[in-house]
BAGUSE-821278 format. One record per residue (C-alpha): residue in one letter; x, y, z; residue number from 1. Coordinates in steps of 0.02 Angstrom, whole numbers. Layout:
BAGUSE-821278
<pt "a" <X Y Z> NUM>
...
This chain:
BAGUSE-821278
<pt "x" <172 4892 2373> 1>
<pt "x" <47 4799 2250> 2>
<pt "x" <80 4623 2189> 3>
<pt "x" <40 4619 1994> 4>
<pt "x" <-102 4469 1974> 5>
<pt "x" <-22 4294 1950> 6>
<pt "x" <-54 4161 1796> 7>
<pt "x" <85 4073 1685> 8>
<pt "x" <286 4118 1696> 9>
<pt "x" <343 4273 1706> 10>
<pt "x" <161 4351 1749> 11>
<pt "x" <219 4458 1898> 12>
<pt "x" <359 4526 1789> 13>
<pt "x" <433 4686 1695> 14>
<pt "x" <534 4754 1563> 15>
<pt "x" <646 4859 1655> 16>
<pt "x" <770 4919 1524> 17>
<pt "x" <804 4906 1326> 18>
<pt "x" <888 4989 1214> 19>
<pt "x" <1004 4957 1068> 20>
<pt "x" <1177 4992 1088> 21>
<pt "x" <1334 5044 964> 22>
<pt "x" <1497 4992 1017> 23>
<pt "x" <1648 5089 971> 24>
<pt "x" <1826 4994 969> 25>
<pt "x" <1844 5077 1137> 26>
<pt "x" <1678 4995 1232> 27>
<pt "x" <1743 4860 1320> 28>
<pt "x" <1622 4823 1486> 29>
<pt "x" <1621 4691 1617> 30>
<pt "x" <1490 4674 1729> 31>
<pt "x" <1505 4548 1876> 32>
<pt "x" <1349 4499 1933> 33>
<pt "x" <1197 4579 1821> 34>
<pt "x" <1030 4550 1919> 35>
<pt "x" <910 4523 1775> 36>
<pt "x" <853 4394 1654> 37>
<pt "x" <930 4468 1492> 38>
<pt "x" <897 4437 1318> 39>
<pt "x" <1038 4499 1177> 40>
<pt "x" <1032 4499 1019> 41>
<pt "x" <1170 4546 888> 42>
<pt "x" <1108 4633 753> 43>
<pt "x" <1278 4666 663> 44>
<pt "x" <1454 4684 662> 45>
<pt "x" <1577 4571 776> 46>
<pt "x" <1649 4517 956> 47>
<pt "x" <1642 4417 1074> 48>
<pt "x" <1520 4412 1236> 49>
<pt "x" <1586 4320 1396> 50>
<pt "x" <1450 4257 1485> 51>
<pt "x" <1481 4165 1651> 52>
<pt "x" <1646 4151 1609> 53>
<pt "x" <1606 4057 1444> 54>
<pt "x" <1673 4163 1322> 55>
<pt "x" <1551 4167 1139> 56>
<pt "x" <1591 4227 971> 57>
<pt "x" <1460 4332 913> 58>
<pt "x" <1411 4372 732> 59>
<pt "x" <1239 4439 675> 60>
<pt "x" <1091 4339 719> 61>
<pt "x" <1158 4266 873> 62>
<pt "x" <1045 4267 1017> 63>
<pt "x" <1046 4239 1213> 64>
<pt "x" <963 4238 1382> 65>
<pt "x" <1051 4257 1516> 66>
<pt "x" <1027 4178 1690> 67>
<pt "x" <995 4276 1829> 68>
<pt "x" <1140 4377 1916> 69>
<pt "x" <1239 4310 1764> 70>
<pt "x" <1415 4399 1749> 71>
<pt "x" <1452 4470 1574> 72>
<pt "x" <1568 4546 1465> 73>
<pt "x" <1566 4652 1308> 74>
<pt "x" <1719 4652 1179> 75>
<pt "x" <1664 4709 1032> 76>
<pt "x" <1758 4668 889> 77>
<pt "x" <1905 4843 839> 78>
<pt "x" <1877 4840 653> 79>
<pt "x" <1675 4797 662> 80>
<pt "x" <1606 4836 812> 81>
<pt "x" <1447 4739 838> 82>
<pt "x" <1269 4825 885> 83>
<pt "x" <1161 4730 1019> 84>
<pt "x" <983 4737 1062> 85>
<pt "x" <975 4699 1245> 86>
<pt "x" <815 4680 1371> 87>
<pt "x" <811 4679 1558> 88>
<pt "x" <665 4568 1623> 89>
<pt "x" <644 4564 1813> 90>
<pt "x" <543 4387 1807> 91>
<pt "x" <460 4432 1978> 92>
<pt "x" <420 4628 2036> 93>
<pt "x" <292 4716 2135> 94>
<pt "x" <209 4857 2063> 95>
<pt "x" <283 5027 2185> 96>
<pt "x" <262 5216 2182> 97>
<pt "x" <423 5245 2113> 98>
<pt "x" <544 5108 2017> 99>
<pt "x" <727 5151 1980> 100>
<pt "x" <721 5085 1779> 101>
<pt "x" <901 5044 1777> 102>
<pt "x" <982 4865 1781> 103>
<pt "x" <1098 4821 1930> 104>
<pt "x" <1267 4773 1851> 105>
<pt "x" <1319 4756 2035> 106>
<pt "x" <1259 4694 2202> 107>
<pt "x" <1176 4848 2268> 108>
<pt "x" <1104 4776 2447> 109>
<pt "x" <1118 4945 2514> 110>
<pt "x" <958 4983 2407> 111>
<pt "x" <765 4914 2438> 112>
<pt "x" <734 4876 2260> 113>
<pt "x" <872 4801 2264> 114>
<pt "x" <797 4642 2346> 115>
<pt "x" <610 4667 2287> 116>
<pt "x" <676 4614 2122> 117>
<pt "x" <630 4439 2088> 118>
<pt "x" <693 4280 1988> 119>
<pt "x" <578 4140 1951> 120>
<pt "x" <602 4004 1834> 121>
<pt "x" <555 3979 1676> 122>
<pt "x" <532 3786 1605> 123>
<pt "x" <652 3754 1466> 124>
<pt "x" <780 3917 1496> 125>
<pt "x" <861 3868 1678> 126>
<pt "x" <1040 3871 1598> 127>
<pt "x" <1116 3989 1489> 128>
<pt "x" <1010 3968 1303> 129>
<pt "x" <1116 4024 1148> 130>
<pt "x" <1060 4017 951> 131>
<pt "x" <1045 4103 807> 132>
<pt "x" <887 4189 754> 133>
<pt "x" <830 4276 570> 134>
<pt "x" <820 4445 560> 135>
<pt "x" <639 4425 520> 136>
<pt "x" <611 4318 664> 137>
<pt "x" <449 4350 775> 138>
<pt "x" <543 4366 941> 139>
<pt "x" <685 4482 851> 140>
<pt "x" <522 4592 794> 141>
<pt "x" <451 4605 944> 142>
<pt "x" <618 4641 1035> 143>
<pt "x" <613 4779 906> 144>
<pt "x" <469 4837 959> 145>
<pt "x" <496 4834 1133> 146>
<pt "x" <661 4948 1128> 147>
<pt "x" <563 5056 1015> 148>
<pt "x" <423 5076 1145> 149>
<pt "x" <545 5109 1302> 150>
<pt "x" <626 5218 1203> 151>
<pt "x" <482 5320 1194> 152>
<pt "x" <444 5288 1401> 153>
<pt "x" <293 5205 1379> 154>
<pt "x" <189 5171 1546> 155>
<pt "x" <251 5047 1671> 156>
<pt "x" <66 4927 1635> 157>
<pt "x" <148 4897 1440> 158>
<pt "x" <321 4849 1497> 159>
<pt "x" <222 4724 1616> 160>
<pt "x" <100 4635 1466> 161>
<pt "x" <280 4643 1356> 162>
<pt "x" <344 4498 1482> 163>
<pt "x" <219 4364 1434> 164>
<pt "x" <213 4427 1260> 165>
<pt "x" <406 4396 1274> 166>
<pt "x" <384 4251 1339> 167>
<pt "x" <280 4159 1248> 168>
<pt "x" <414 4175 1090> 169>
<pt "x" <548 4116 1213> 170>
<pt "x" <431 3951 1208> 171>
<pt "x" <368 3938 1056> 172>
<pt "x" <578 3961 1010> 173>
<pt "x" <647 3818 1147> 174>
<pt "x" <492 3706 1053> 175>
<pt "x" <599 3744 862> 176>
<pt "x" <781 3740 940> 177>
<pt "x" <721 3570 1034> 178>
<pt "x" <635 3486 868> 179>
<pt "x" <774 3547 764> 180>
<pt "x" <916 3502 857> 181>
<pt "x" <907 3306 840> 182>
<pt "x" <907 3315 637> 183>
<pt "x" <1035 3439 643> 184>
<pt "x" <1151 3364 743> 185>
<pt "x" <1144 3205 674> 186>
<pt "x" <1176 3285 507> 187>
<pt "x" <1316 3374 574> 188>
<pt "x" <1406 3190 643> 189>
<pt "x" <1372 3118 484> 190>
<pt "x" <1449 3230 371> 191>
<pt "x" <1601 3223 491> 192>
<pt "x" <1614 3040 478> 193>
<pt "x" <1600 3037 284> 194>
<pt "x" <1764 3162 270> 195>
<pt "x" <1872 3148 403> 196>
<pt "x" <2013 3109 291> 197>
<pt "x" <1974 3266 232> 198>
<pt "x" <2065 3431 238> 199>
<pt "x" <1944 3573 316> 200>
<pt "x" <1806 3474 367> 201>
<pt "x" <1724 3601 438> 202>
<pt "x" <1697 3674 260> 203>
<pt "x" <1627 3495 208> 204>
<pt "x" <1507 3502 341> 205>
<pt "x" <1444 3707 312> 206>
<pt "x" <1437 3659 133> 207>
<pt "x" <1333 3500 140> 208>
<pt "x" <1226 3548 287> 209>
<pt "x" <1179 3757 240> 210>
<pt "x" <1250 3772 449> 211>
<pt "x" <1348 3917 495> 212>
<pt "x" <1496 3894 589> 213>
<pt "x" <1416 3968 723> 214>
<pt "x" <1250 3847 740> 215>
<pt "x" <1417 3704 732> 216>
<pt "x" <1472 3771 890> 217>
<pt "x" <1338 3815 969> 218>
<pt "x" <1253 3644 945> 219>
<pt "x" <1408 3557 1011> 220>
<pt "x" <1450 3652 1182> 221>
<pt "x" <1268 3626 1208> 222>
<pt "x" <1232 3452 1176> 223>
<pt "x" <1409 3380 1191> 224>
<pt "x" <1469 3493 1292> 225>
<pt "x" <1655 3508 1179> 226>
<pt "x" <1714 3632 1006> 227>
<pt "x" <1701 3537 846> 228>
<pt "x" <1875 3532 844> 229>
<pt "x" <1897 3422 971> 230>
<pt "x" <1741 3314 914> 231>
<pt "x" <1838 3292 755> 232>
<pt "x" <1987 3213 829> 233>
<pt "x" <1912 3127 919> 234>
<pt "x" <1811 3049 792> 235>
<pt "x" <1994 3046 688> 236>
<pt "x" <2060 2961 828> 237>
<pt "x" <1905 2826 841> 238>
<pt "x" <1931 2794 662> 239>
<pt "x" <2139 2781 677> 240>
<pt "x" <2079 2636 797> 241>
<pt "x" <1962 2536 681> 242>
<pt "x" <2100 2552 569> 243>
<pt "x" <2226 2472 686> 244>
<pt "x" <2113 2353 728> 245>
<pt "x" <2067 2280 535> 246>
<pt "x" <2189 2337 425> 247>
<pt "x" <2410 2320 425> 248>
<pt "x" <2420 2483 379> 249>
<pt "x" <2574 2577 435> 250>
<pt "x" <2563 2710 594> 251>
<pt "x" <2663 2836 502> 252>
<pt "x" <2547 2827 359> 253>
<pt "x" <2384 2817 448> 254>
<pt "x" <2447 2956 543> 255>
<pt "x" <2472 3066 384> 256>
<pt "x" <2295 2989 282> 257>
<pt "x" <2193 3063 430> 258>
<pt "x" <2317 3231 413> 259>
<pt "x" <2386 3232 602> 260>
<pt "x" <2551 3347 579> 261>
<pt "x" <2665 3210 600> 262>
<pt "x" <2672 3036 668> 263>
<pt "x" <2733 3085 849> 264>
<pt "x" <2598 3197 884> 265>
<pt "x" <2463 3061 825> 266>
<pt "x" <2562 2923 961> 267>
<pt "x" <2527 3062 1096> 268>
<pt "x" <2355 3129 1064> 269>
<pt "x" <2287 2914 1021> 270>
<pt "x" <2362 2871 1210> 271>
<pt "x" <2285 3020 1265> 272>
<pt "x" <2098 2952 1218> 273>
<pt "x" <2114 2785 1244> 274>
<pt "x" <2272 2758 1352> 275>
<pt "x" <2386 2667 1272> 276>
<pt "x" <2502 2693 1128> 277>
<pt "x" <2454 2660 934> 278>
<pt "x" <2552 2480 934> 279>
<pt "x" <2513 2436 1084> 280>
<pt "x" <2318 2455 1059> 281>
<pt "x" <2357 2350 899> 282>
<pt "x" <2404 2208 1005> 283>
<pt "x" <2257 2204 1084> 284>
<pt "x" <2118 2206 973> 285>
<pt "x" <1973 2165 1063> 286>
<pt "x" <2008 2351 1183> 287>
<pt "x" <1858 2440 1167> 288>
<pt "x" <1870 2610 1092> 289>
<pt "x" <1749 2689 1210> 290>
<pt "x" <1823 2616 1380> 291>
<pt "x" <1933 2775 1401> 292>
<pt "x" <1841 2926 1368> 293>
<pt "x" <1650 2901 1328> 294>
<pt "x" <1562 3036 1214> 295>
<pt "x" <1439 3154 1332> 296>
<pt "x" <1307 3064 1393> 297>
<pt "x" <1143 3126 1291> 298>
<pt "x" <988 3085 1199> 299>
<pt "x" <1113 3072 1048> 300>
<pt "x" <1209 2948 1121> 301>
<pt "x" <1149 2805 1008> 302>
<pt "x" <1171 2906 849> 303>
<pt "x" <1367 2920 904> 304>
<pt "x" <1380 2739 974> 305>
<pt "x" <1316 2708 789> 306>
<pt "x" <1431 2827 718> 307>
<pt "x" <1596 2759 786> 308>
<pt "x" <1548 2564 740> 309>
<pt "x" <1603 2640 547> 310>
<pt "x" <1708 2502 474> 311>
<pt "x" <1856 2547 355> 312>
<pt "x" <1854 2648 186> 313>
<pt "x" <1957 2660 38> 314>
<pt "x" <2079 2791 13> 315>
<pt "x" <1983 2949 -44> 316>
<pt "x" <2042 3090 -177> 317>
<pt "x" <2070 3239 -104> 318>
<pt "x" <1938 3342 -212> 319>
<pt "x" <1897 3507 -113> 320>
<pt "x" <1692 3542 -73> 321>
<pt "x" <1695 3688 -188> 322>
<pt "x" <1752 3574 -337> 323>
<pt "x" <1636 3403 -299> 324>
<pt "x" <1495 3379 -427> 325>
């Protein structure tokens, strides 16, 4: 066995499957423990992927990489059945006279190659990394090309110099997703905050930020770690407080203003974030609203501290997003 020469991430390793794949209705896979590094990307229709037992809606555009020995499963959606580019990397393999190209979707100890197949890191991507990608993007071109050229069973020394060139759009990506982020998150909170007593506020948001539902989520679970459902009631629930606090406005009808189903259900979920009932935490004013149950710990963390010190707001007209000027 030869080692291939070293320099930079990835540099002793290979692509050592792609293809693009069609699911019927019928192709539902689970894989328990996949020893690769794997990059997917949806080019159309619908499902869902489970990846390490996080389970992900996926529409077109939505991209991943996989951690190593990551379990996975496929369930493509029965009316539109999504198609996904996938590509096996083995970060670390020595070059040998004869290499199974085939992806363990098991542990296979029982075979050598088994463990000369390698993980090594790579900065930025140690976890699970999830977003959505144009179709014109350089890295979804040059996975393109890169299932073209297996496809074709090109020589073992081009699936090697695919790695870094792989790699290096994994980096120059994790650079945009990481500058991006900040200004679309704190877009995201802010156009929360301005309609929570608001009917479909998730609309609000799509329609004054251009996001797709599935950036929302993604950018939540990652940075908050929580579905923008929840993030909106809690924010509801944040504001129900100031409210207590400053104003001698009914329960019942602050309950109903921020559109909880009924006044009951408010008492339980507001004790449930801050640990006490609605009238009691108006008997104690100076309770601070972030004692209980602290927002995620992140490098947003002063934009939300900011975010919850909102003070109270008139009434607002219900006028839906498609009808405001």
């Amino acid at each position: 066995m030869k080692e291939a020469s070293t320099g930079g991430p990835w540099a002793n390793g290979i692509v050592l499957f792609a293809n693009s794949f069609e699911f019927s209705a019928a192709d539902i896979f689970h894989y328990p423990q996949v020893q690769s590094r794997c990059l997917i990307y949806c080019r159309s229709g619908h499902g869902t992927i489970v990846l390490n037992n996080e389970s992900f809606p996926v529409t077109p555009g939505d991209f991943f990489l996989t951690t190593w020995n990551h379990s996975i499963s496929y369930q493509p959606d029965p009316e539109c059945p999504y198609i996904l580019w996938c590509i096996h990397v083995i970060p670390s393999f020595p070059e040998r006279q004869k290499i199974y190209f085939v992806p363990f979707h098991f542990p296979m100890p029982q075979f050598d190659e088994y463990h000369c197949r390698k993980n090594e890191p790579l900065p930025g991507f140690e976890e699970l990394f999830h977003t959505v990608l144009a179709d014109n993007a350089s890295l979804v071109q040059l996975m393109r090309y890169v299932i073209s050229c297996y496809e074709r069973q090109c020589p073992e020394q081009l699936l090697r110099q695919f790695v870094s060139m792989l790699v290096y759009e994994l980096q120059l990506l994790r650079h945009a997703v990481g500058v991006s982020a900040s200004s679309q998150l704190q877009l995201i909170v802010g156009e929360i905050d301005r309609h929570l007593e608001d009917h479909d506020i998730l609309d609000w948001v799509r329609n004054r930020t251009g996001l797709s539902t599935a950036t929302i989520h993604r950018l939540m679970r990652r940075e908050f770690h929580t579905t923008p459902g929840k993030f909106i009631r809690s924010r509801k629930l944040h504001f129900a407080a100031e409210l207590l606090r400053e104003t001698n406005i009914r329960i019942a009808d602050i309950s109903e203003r921020l559109h909880f189903c009924d006044s009951f259900y408010f008492s339980r979920l507001f004790k449930q974030e801050f640990g006490c009932s609605p009238s009691c935490f108006r008997r104690m004013p100076e309770i601070s609203l972030t004692a209980q149950q602290p927002v995620r710990h992140s490098h947003f963390e002063e934009v939300i501290r900011q975010n919850f010190s909102r003070r109270y707001l008139p009434r607002k007209t219900g006028i839906s997003p498609e009808h405001k000027s």
